[in-house]
C-alpha positions as CSV (number, residue, x, y, z in Angstrom):
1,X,-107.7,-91.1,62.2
2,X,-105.7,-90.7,59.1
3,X,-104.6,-94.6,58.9
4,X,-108.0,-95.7,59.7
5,X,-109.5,-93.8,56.7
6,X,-106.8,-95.2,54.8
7,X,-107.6,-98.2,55.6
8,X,-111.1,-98.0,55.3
9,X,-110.4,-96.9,51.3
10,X,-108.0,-99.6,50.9
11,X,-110.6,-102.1,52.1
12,X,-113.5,-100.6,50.4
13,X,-112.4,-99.7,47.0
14,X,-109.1,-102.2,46.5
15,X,-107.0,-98.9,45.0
16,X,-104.2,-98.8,47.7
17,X,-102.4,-96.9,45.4
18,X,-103.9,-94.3,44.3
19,X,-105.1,-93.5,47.9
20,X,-101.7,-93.8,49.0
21,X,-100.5,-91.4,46.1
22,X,-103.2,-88.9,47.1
23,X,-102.3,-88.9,50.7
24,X,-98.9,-88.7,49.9
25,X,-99.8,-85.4,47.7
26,X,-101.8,-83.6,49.8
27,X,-100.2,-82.9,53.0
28,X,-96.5,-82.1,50.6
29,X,-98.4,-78.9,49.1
30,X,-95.8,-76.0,49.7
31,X,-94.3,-73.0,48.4
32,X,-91.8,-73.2,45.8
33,X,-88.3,-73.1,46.7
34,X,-87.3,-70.4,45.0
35,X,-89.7,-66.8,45.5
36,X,-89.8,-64.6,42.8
37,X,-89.9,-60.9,44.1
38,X,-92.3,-59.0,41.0
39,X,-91.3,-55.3,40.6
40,X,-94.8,-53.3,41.6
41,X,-95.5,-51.9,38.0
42,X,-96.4,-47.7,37.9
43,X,-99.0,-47.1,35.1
44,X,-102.3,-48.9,36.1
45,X,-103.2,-46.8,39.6
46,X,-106.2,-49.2,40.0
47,X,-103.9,-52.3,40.5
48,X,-102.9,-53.9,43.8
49,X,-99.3,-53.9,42.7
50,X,-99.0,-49.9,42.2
51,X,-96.0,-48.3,43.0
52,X,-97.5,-45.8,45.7
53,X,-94.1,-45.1,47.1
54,X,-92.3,-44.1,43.7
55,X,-95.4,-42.3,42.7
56,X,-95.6,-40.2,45.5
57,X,-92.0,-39.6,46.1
58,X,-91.8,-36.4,43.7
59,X,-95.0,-34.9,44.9
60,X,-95.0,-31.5,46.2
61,X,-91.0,-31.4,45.2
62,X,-89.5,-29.0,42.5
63,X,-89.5,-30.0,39.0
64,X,-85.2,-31.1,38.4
65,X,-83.1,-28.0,36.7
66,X,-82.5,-28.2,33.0
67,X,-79.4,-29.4,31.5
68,X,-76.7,-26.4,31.9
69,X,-76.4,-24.6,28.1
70,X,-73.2,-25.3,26.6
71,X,-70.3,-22.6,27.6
72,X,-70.5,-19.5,25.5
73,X,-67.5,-19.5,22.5
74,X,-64.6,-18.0,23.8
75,X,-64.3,-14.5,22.4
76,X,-60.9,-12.2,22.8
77,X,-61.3,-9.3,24.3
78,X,-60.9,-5.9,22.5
79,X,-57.6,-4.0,23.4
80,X,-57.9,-0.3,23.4
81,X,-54.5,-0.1,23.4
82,X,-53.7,-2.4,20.8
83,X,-56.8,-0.2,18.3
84,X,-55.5,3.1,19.6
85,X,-52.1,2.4,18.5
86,X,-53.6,0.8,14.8
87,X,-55.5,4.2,14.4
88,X,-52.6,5.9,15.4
89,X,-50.1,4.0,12.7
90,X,-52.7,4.1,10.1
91,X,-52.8,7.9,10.7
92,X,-49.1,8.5,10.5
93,X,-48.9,6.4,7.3
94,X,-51.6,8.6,5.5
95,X,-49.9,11.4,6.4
96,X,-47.0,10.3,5.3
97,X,-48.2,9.4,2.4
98,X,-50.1,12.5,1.4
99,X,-47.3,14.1,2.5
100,X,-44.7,12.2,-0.5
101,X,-47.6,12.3,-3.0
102,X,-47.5,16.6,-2.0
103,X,-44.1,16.9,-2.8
104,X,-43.5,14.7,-5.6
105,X,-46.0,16.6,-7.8
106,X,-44.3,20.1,-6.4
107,X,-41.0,18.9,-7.4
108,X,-42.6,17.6,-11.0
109,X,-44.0,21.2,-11.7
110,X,-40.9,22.6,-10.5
111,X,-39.1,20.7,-12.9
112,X,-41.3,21.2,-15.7
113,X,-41.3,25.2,-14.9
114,X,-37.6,25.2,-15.0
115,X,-37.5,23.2,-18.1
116,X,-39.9,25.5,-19.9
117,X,-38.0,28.2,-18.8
118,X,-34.6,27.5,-19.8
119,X,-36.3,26.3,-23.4
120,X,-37.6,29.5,-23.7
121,X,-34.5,31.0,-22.3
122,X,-32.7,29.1,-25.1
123,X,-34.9,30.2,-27.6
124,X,-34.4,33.5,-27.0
125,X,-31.3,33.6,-26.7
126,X,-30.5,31.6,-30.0
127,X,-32.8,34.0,-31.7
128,X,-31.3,37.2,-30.5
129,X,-28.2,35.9,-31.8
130,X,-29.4,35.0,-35.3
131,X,-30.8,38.5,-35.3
132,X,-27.9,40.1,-34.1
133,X,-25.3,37.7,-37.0
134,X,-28.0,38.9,-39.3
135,X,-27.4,42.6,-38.3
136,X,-24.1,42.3,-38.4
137,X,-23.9,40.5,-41.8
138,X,-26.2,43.2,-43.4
139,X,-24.0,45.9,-41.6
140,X,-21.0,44.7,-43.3
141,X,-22.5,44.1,-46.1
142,X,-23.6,47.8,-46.1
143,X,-20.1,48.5,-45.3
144,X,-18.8,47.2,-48.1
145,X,-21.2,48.4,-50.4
146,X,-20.0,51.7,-49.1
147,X,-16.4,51.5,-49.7
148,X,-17.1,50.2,-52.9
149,X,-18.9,53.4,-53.8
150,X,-16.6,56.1,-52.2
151,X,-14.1,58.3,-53.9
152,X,-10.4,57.8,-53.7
153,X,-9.0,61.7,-52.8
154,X,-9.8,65.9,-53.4
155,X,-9.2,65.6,-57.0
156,X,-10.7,62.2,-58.3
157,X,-13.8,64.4,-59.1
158,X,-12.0,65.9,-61.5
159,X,-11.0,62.6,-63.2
160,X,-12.3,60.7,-65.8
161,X,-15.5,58.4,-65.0
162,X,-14.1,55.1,-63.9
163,X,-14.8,52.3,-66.2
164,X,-17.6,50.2,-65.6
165,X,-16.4,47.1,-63.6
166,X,-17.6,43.9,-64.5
167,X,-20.1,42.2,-63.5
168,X,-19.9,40.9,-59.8
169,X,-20.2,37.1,-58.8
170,X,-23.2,36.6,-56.7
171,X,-22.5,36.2,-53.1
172,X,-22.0,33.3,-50.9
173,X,-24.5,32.1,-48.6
174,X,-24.4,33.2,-45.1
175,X,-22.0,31.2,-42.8
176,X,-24.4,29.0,-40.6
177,X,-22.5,28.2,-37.2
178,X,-25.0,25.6,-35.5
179,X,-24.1,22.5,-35.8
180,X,-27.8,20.9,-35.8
181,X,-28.5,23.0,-38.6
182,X,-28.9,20.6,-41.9
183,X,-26.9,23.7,-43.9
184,X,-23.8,23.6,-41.8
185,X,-20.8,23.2,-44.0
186,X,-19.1,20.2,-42.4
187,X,-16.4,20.3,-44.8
188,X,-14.6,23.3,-42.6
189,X,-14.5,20.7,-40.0
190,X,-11.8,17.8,-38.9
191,X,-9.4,19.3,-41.4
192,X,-11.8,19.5,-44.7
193,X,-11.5,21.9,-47.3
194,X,-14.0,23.8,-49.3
195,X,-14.0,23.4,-52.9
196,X,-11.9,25.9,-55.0
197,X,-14.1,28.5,-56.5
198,X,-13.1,29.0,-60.0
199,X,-11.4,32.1,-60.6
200,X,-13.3,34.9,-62.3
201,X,-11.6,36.9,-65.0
202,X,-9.0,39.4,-64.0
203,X,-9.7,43.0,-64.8
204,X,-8.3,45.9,-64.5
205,X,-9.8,47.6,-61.6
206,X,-10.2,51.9,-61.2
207,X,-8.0,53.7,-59.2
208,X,-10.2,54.6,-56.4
209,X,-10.9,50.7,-56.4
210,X,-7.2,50.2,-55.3
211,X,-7.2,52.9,-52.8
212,X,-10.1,51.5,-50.7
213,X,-9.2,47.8,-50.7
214,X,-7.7,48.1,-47.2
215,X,-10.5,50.0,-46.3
216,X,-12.9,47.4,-47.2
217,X,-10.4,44.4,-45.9
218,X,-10.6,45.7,-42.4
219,X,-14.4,46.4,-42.8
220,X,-14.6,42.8,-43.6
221,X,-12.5,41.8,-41.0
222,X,-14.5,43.8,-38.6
223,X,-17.7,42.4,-39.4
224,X,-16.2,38.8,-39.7
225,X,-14.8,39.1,-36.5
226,X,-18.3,40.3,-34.7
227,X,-20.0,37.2,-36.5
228,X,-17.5,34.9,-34.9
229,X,-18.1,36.9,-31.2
230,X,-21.9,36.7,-32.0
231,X,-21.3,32.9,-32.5
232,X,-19.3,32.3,-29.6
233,X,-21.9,34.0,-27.4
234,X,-24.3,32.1,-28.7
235,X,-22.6,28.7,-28.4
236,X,-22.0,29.5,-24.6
237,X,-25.5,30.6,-23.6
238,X,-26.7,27.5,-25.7
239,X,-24.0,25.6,-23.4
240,X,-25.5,27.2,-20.1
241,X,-29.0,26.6,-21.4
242,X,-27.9,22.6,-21.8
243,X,-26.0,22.5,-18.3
244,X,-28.8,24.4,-16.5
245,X,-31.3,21.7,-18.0
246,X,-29.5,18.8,-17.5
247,X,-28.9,20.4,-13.6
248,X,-33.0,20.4,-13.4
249,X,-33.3,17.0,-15.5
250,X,-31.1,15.2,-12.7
251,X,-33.1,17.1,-9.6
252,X,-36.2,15.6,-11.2
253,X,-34.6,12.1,-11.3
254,X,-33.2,12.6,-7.6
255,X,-37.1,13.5,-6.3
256,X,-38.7,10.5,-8.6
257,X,-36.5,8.4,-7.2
258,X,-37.4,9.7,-3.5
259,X,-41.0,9.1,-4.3
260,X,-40.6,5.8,-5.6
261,X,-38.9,5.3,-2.1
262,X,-41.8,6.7,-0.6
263,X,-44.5,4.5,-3.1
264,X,-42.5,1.1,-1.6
265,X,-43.0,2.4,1.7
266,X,-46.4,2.5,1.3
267,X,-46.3,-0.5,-0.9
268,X,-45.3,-2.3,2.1
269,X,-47.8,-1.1,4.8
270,X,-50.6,-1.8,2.2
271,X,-49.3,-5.6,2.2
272,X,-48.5,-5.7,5.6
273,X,-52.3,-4.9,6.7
274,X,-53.2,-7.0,4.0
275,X,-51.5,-9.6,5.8
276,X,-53.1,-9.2,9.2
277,X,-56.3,-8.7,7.6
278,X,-55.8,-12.4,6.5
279,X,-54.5,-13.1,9.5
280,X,-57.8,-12.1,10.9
281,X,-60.2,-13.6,8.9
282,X,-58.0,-16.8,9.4
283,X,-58.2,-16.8,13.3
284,X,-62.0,-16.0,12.2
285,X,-62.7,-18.5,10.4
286,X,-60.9,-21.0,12.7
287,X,-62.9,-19.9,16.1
288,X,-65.8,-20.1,13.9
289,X,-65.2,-23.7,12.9
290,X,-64.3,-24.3,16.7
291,X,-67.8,-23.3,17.5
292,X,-69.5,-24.9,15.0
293,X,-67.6,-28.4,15.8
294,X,-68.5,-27.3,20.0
295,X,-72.3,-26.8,19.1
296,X,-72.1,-30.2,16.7
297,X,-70.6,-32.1,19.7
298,X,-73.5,-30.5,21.6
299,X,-76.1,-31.8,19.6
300,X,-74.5,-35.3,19.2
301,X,-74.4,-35.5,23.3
302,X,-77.8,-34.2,23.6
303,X,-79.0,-36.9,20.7
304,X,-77.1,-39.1,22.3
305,X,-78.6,-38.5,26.0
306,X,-82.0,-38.7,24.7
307,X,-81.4,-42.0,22.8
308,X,-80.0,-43.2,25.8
309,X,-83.2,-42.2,28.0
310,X,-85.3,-44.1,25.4
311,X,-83.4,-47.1,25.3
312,X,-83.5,-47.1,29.1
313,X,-87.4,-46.2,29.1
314,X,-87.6,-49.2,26.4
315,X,-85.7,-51.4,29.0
316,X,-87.8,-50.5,32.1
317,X,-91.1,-51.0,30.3
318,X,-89.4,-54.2,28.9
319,X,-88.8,-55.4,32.4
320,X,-92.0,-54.0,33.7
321,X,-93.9,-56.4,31.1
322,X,-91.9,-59.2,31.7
323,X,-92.2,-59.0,35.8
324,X,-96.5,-58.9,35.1
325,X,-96.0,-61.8,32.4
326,X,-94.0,-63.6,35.6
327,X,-96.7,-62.5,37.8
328,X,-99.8,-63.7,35.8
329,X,-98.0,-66.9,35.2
330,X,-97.3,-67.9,38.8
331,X,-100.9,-66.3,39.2
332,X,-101.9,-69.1,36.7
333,X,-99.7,-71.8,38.6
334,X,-101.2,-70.7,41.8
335,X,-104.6,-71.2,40.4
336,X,-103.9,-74.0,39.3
337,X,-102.0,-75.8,41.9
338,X,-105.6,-74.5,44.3
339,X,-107.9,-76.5,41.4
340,X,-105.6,-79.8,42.0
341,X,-105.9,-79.1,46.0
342,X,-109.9,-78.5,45.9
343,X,-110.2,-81.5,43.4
344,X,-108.3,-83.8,46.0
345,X,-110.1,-82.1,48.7
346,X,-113.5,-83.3,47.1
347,X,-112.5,-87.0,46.5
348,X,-111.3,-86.9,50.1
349,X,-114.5,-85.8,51.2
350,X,-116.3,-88.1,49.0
351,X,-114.5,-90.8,50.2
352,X,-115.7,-89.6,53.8
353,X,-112.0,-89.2,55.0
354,X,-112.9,-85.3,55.8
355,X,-115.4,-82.9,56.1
């Protein structure tokens, strides 16, 4: 039937070649070789290509847990044993402390008691012996004043009046024996001499002037030799005084140094807990960086996750958009290839080689 319409056309129209072409074309329609499998796209529900199995695989299924929270920061854990023995330390050094501070300002009024008493002691002392030199001097002095003015024997009354004596030289100063004293004759001392007191005029003195010279020698004596006792006593207890304040003046320096011991002590402990309570911030300050630089990391995976989940949303809707672009155009191709089929279809049909 086919090669007698053909050769019906041939004879009728003379165009053996295009008839030939046009049988040749029809009957080769076919699929193309390769078929293109189009992902079934998930936002337009209407569509014939919905993805009813990925829609409705989550239904009536738990919403997926949340990410897990980052781990909690490491924290030590407090040592009662460890804070009990701090308290404990810190306790004993106060005490300790209060302790040194207690006896250093005993010992300093100790000291200063005994100093104030052994300057007054001194004091004393130095001026019961000026009074008691002084008592002495005027004693003698009355002594000699004395033996100057008393008779020589029974019948002296009887006598002439004695003569009146001449005039006496005035007397010398009083003798000082301490040697701080600004009026102490150094001159008596290391072998010096004195000055030669020019002689007074010779007179004849009374009788009863000659009779009591050794009287008034050994009175002079007497009360010379009481000065020097007075003086020695004095120069010992001023002697005791000195070794009984240097005594105190040397405890005083033994307990300052014992609480300058006890100030380094304490020195110490302050620096040492100053230490650890550097040490502490440090180790602080370093687990807080840690944490900051764990919670940074944390953010920066987080950041990064969701950039990641864009990018892969970007790349599914990308894919998505170019599977219906591939769709609509073999759509198109499909449409088209059934306009060139109904076209031949018609000249067939006009020719009269089908129905």
């Amino acid at each position: 039937m086919a090669a007698t319409a053909a050769a019906v056309i041939a004879g009728s129209s003379g165009n053996a070649a295009e008839l030939t072409a046009a049988e040749a074309i029809v009957p080769t329609v076919a699929p193309p070789a390769t078929t293109v499998i189009l992902a079934k796209q998930t936002t337009d529900m209407t569509a014939s290509d919905f993805d009813w199995d990925a829609f409705s695989q989550n239904l009536g299924k738990p919403k997926p847990p949340p990410a897990p929270p980052p781990p909690p920061v490491e924290t030590p854990a407090p040592d009662p044993k460890a804070d009990k023995e701090a308290a404990r330390r810190a306790d004993a050094e106060k005490r300790y402390a209060d302790k040194a501070a207690a006896d250093q300002a005993k010992a300093e009024k100790r000291a200063a008691d005994e100093k104030a008493k052994a300057e007054k002691k001194a004091a004393d002392e130095k001026a019961r012996a000026e009074k008691k030199a002084a008592d002495e001097k005027a004693r003698a002095e009355v002594a000699e004043k004395r033996a100057a003015g008393k008779p020589a024997g029974k019948g002296a009354g009887k006598a002439a009046p004695p003569a009146p004596a001449a005039p006496e030289p005035p007397p010398p100063p009083p003798k000082v024996t301490d040697w701080t004293s600004s009026d102490f004759d150094w001159s008596q001392v290391g072998g010096g001499s004195t000055p030669k007191k020019a002689k007074a005029p010779k007179q004849e003195q009374p009788k009863e002037e000659k009779k009591t010279k050794s009287e008034d020698k050994a009175s002079k004596e007497a009360a010379k030799a009481k000065a020097d006792k007075a003086a020695k006593e004095k120069a010992s207890k001023e002697a005791k005084a000195k070794a009984k304040a240097e005594k105190a003046a040397k405890e005083k320096a033994s307990k300052d140094e014992a609480t300058a011991k006890a100030k380094k002590v304490a020195n110490d402990l302050a620096s040492k807990e100053e230490a650890a309570k550097k040490a502490a911030e440090a180790k602080a300050a370093k687990e807080a960086d840690a944490a900051k630089a764990k919670e940074e990391a944390s953010a920066k995976a987080a950041i990064a996750k969701e950039e990641a989940a864009k990018k892969a949303a970007i790349a599914k809707e990308e894919v998505a958009a170019r599977a219906a672009k591939s769709k609509e155009e073999a759509a198109a191709k499909a449409a088209d290839a059934e306009k060139v089929l109904a076209e031949r279809q018609e000249r067939l049909r006009a020719a009269g080689l089908i129905k």
